[in-house]
LUMPA-491037 format. One record per residue (C-alpha): x, y, z. Coordinates in steps of 0.2 Angstrom, whole numbers, plus 2048, in hexadecimal, padded with zeros to 3 digits. Example, Ala and Ser with C-alpha at 12.3 -4.5 7.8 and 13.67 -1.06 7.14 Angstrom:
! LUMPA-491037
83E7EA827
8447FB824
This chain:
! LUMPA-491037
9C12C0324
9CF2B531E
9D92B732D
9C82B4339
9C82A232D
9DB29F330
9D92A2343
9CB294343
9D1288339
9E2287342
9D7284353
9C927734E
9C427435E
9BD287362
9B2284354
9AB27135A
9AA27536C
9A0287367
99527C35B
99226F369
98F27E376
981285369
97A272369
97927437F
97228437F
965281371
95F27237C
96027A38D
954286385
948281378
940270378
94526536A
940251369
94F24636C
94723A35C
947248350
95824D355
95F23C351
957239341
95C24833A
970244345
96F23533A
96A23D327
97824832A
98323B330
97F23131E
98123F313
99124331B
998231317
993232307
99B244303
9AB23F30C
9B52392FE
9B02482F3
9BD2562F1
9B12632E7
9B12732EF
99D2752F0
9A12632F8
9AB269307
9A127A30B
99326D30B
99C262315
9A2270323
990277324
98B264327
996263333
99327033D
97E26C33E
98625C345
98F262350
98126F357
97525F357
97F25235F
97E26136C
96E26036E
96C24E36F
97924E37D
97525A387
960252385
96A240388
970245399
96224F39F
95C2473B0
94923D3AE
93C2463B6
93C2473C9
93923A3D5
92C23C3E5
92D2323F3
91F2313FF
92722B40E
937226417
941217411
953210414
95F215409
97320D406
97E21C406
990220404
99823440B
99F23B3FB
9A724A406
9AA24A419
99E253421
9A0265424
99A271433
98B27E42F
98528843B
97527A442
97C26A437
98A26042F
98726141C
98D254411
98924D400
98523A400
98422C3F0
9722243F6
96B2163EE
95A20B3F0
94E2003E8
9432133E6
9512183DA
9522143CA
9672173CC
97321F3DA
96D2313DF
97A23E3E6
9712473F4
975257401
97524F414
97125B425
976252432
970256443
97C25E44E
97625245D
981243461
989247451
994238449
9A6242447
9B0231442
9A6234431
9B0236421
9AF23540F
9AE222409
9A421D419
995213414
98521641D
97120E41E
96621D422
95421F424
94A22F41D
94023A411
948242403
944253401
94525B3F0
9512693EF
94A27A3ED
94B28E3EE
94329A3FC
93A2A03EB
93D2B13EF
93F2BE3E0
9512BE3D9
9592B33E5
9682A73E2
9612993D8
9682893E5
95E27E3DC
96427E3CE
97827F3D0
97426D3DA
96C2693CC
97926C3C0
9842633CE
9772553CD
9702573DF
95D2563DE
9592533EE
95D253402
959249414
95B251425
963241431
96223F442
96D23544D
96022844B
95D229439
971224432
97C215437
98D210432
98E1FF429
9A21FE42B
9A41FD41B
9B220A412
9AF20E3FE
9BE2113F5
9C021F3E8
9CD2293E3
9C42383E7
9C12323F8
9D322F3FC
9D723F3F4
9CD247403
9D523E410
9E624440A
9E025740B
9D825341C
9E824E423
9F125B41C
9E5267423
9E6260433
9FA264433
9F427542E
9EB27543C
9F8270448
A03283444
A0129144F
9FB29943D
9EA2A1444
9D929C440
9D62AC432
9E72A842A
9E629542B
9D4295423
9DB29F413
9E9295410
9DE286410
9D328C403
9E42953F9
9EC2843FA
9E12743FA
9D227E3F7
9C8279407
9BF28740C
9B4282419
9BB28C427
9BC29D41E
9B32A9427
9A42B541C
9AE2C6421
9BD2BF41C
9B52B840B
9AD2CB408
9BE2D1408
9C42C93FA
9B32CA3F1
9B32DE3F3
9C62DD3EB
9C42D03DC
9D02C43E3
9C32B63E9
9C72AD3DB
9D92A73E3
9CD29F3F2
9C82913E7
9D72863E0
9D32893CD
9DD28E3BD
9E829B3C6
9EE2903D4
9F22803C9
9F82903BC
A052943CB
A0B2823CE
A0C2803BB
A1828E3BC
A202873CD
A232773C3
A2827D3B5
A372873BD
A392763C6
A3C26C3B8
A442793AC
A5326B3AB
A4B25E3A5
A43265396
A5226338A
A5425737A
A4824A375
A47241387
A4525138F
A37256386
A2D245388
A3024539B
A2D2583A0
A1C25639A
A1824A3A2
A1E24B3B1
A1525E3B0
A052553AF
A082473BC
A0D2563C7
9FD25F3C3
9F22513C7
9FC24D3D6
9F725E3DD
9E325C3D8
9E324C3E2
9EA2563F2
9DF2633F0
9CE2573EF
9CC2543DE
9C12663DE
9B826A3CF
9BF27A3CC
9D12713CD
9CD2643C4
9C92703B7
9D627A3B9
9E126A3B7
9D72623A7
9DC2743A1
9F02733A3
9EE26339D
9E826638C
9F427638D
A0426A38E
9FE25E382
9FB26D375
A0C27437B
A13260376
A0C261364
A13275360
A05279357
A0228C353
9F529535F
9F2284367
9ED28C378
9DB291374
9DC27E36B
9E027837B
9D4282388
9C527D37A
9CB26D379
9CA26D38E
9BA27438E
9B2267383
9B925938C
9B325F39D
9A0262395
9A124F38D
9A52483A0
99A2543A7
98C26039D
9842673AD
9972713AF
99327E3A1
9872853AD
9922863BA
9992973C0
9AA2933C2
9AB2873B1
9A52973A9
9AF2A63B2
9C029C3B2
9C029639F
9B92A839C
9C92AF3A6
9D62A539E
9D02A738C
9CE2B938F
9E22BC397
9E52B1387
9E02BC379
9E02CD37F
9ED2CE38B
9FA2CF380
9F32DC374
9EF2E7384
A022E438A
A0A2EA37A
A002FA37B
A0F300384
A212FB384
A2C2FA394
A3D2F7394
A3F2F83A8
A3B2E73B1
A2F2ED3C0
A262F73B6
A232EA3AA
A1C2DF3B8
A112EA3BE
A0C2EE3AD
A0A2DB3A8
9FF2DA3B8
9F42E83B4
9EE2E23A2
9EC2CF3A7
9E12D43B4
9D92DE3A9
9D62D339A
9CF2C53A8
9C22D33AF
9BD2DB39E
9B82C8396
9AF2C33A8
9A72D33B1
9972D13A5
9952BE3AD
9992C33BF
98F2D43C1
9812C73B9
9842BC3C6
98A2C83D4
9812D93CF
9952E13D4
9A42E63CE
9B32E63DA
9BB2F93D3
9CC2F63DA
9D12E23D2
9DE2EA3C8
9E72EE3DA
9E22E13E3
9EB2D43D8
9FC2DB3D8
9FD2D53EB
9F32C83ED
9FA2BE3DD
A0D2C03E3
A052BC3F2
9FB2AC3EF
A0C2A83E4
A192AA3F3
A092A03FE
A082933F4
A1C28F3F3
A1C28F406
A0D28440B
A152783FD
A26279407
A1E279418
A13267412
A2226140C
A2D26441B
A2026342A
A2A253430
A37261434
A3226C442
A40278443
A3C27C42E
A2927A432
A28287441
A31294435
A26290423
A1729242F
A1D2A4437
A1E2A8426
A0F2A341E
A052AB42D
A0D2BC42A
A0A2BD417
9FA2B641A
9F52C3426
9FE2D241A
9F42CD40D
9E22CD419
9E82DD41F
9E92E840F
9DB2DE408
9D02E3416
9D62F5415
9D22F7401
9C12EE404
9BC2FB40E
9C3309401
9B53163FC
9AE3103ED
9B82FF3ED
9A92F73E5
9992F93DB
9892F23E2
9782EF3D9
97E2EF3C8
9722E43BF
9722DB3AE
9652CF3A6
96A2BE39D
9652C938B
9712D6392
97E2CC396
97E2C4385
97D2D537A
98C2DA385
9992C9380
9902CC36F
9972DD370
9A82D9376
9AB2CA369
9A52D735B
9B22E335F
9C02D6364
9BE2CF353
9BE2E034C
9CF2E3354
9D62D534E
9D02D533B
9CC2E7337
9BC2E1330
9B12EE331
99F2E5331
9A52DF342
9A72F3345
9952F433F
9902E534B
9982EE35A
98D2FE357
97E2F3355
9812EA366
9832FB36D
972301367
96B2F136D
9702F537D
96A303380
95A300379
9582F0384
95D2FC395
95030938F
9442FC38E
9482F339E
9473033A8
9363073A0
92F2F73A6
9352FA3B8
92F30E3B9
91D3063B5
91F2F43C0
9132F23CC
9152E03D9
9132DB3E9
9202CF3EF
91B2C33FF
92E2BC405
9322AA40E
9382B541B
9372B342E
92D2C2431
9232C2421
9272D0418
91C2D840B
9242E33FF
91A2ED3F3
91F2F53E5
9193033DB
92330A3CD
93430E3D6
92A3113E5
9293023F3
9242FE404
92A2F240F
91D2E941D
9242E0428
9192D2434
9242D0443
92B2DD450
93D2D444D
94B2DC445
94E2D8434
9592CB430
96B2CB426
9632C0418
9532C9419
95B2D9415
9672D2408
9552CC401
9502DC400
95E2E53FA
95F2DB3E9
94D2DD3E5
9502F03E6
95F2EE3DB
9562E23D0
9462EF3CD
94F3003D1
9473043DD
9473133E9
94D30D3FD
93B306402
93130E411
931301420
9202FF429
91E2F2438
90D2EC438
90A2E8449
90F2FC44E
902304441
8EF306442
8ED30F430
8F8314423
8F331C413
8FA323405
8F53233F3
8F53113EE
8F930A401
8EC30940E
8F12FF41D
8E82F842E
8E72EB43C
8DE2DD430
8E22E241F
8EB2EB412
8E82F2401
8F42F53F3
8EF2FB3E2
8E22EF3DF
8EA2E13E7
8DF2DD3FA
8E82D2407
8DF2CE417
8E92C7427
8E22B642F
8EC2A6432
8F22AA420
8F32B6412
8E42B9407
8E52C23F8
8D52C93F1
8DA2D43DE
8CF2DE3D7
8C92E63C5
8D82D93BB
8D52CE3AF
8D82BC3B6
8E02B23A7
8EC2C13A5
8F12C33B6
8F42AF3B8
8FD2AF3A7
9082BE3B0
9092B43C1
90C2A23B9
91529F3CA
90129F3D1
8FB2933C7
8FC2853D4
8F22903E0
8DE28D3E2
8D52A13DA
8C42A23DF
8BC2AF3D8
8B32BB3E4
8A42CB3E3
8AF2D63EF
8AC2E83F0
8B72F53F5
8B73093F5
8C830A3EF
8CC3133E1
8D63043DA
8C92F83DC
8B83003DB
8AF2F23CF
8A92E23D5
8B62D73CA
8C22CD3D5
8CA2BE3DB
8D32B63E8
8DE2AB3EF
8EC2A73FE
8FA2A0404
90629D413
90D2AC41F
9202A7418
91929F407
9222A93F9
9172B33EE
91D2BE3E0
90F2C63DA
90E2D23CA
8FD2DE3CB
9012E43B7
């Protein structure tokens, strides 16, 4: 354990910020009162002050384990400090001032934008999502106009369908609670232009998008160097998106830590001779980071760069004090300052997958490397690309198959020609910004970047449609996806020190596992649910075991996100390719727990009648133990009723009912 101690001590601020993530998660979880937290912070505090000037051993060890509460608690209190107030209702419209935070973007029936709205209804400036109507839309609008609009804010919320994306809350953690639909009639310019930086930042990627624009670089080509340069990716297409989804390379189509990581590397070849003797060394690094910032501002000032950027930032600082292992100082030191400015962006996918990434190419790419030696250059290449992609996809792939339920099979290929790529990509959009005023050098840059680009689609099309290019339906749980890092720290500290209880915790994990997967896929072999989805054709799906039907209420095909809907509840609950029945084709239809007819139909012990809406009658179940099992029902009205039925699942007079909408969502567990 000594070298485990040495480690942390020479990087403090792995340990603070871990503390301090303890004190988030501990809050986001189970609720404590903000009082007690800050009479006990306080105690603490005092004791501390008054052992501060004692060097006793049992002094210290009292004072790190002190220190450590404290930092877990001011956590806490943070995290509890920030939290939102409960949310506001609004019963009518009312004029709001508002200002665009982000020029509004095309959707397929509406502009989307996000506005800063304030009124004498809010207790402080709300950031909102805005639809504008497509009719007699106002182009001239940018970010920093300031409008007066007239509406109803509607809270944001899911389809509440089973195991859907959860858009709710990442808003939430963005701090978007709510949204308004506007008319034509319902917004008005007042003239007046706000000025922040952020807005100005736009305007510059705006117009440099707009040369972009002006090439003969096609639309496909064009819309993936916008996003692999100034991260605007508005105009990418979703087939050309699933392409580099499928190969594990969607992470170079946001700006983020590998694309400020390659201008870091562009600079740093730039500047090589200026980072000599005493003046040297002041002015590279700061030049670096003026550079760095310069390119955040042209790309938008987007989260993920400025993340990325807050990242280098810290790296070069470190890199200025030469302290030992200062990197994994630096990122934690990143990390915290990011969660101090913002607490909602630990939740955040990309906060979590890139800090994950970097960490992870950090400390186990170069133990990986040195499993072989090469002498020869190319192979050495290929070889150094081959174990920092896989040190960033072994330390992520539990997160993103949580979030994604995939695996992309062939990122290890992929990355050896779309990061030379993205590099060479990135050198020529710079050269072609820099020298548009030029047409002759322009016109060349630009023939250039569109045949690269197009290369680069091309093979990633091709591997994307490889057999086997990617794993669908894998799914882990939240308690999964934790055993697993638990298991991956244990043996990486294992490697490291030798210590063989960190062996022993490893094998633990294992077992844990397995007994966790056992479990799960007992539960789902004896599940037995009807699921109503907020769907335009109403569809019914009822499960039984790994069995399941699907009924549908409408003689249309189903739709793209209908069957998308579909397919991850079967991958969810493991279950078997549902049988399809269309209501309106089929008089009767019986099987052993599934009787079906014009008016009704019977699952189990679950009765639903078709009138103007769905009414569900179940039968022989205790009531406080199905509501405590359907918690999501108790908002409904249950009657109970003296129903009496002939089937076999429902043959005593105990029952009750209640209904809902044709397209309400209703997930409903019969266990």
């Amino acid at each position: 354990m000594p070298v485990t101690r040495s480690f942390f001590q020479r990087i403090p601020f792995i340990r603070i910020t871990s503390l301090f993530l303890i004190g988030i998660f501990i809050s986001r979880y189970i609720p404590i009162d903000l009082r007690l937290i800050g009479i006990v912070l306080t105690i603490l505090l005092s004791i501390l002050i008054f052992l501060w000037h004692n060097s006793k051993f049992t002094a210290i060890k009292v004072q790190n384990i002190l220190i450590s509460i404290s930092i877990v608690l001011s956590g806490i209190f943070f995290i509890q400090n920030a939290d939102r107030n409960q949310p506001l209702t609004f019963d009518q419209k009312d004029y709001y001032l508002a200002e665009i935070c982000q020029t509004p973007v095309e959707k397929t029936n509406t502009y989307q934008s996000v506005l800063l709205v304030q009124s004498k209804l809010l207790p402080k400036p709300e950031k909102v999502i805005a639809y504008f109507s497509k009719v007699n839309f106002d182009s001239t609008i940018i970010a920093g106009d300031q409008l007066i609009i007239c509406g109803k804010p509607q809270e944001i919320k899911n389809m509440g369908n089973p195991f859907e994306f959860d858009y709710r809350s990442m808003m939430q953690n963005k701090g978007i609670y709510y949204s308004f639909y506007l008319t034509p009639e319902a917004y008005h310019k007042t003239g007046n232009k706000i000025k922040r930086i952020s807005y100005m930042a736009e305007k510059v990627r705006d117009k440099l998008i707009t040369i972009l624009s002006a090439t003969k670089i096609e639309k496909e080509e064009r819309s993936v160097i916008s996003a692999l340069t100034l991260g605007y990716r508005t105009e990418l297409d979703p087939e050309t998106m699933d392409y580099f989804v499928n190969t594990g390379t969607i992470h170079v189509l946001s700006v983020s830590g590998l694309h400020v990581a390659l201008i870091f590397i562009i600079l740093s070849f730039l500047l090589s001779g200026i980072n000599r003797g005493k003046v040297g060394a002041f002015i590279y690094p700061v030049i670096m980071i003026l550079f760095l910032w310069i390119y955040a501002f042209i790309t938008g000032f987007s989260p993920s760069v400025q993340r990325s950027t807050v990242m280098f930032t810290f790296v070069i600082i470190g890199s200025i004090l030469r302290r030992p292992v200062n990197i994994y100082n630096s990122l934690s030191a990143s990390a915290l300052v990011l969660i101090l400015l913002d607490p909602n962006v630990l939740f955040d996918i990309g906060f979590q997958l890139s800090y994950l990434a970097v960490f992870g190419i950090v400390l186990l790419q170069p133990p990986i490397a040195e499993l072989i030696q090469l002498n020869n250059k190319i192979l050495k290449w290929f070889w150094a690309m081959f174990t920092v992609s896989i040190a960033a996809q072994l330390i992520t792939f539990p997160l993103s198959i949580l979030y994604f339920n995939q695996f992309p099979n062939l990122f290890w290929l992929s990355n050896y020609f779309v990061i030379p790529g993205t590099t060479i990509l990135i050198w020529l959009s710079l050269g072609f910004f820099v020298l548009h005023p030029i047409p002759a050098i322009a016109n060349v840059l630009a023939n250039l970047i569109q045949f690269i680009t197009s290369l680069m689609l091309d093979l990633l099309k091709w591997m994307s449609e490889l057999p086997y290019a990617v794993s669908e339906g894998i799914v882990y749980s939240h308690t999964q996806t934790w055993i697993l890092y638990g298991l991956m720290a244990a043996f990486v500290v294992y490697c490291f020190t030798k210590n063989k209880t960190w062996l022993f915790l490893g094998i633990t994990l294992v077992i844990c596992i397995q007994i966790n997967t056992l479990w799960v896929k007992s539960e789902l072999f004896n599940q037995k649910a009807v699921y109503v989805y907020n769907s335009k054709s109403t569809l019914i799906h009822f499960i039984n075991g790994r069995s399941n039907y699907i009924l549908s209420n409408s003689q249309n095909p189903l739709t793209e996100q209908e069957i998308n809907t579909i397919k991850n509840v079967k991958n969810h609950l493991k279950l078997e390719n549902p049988k399809f029945i269309e209501r309106r084709r089929i008089d009767n239809f019986h099987t052993a727990d599934l009787n079906l007819n014009k008016q009704s139909v019977m699952f189990l012990n679950c009765h639903i009648y078709f009138s103007n809406r769905l009414e569900f009658t179940i039968h022989n179940h205790d009531l406080e133990r199905f509501i405590i099992s359907n918690h999501s029902l108790t908002n409904k009205k249950i009657s109970n009723t003296t129903l009496q039925t002939d089937n076999s699942y429902s043959n005593g007079r105990k029952a009750f009912s209640f209904a809902t909408k044709y397209k309400e969502a209703v997930i409903l567990s019969l266990n």
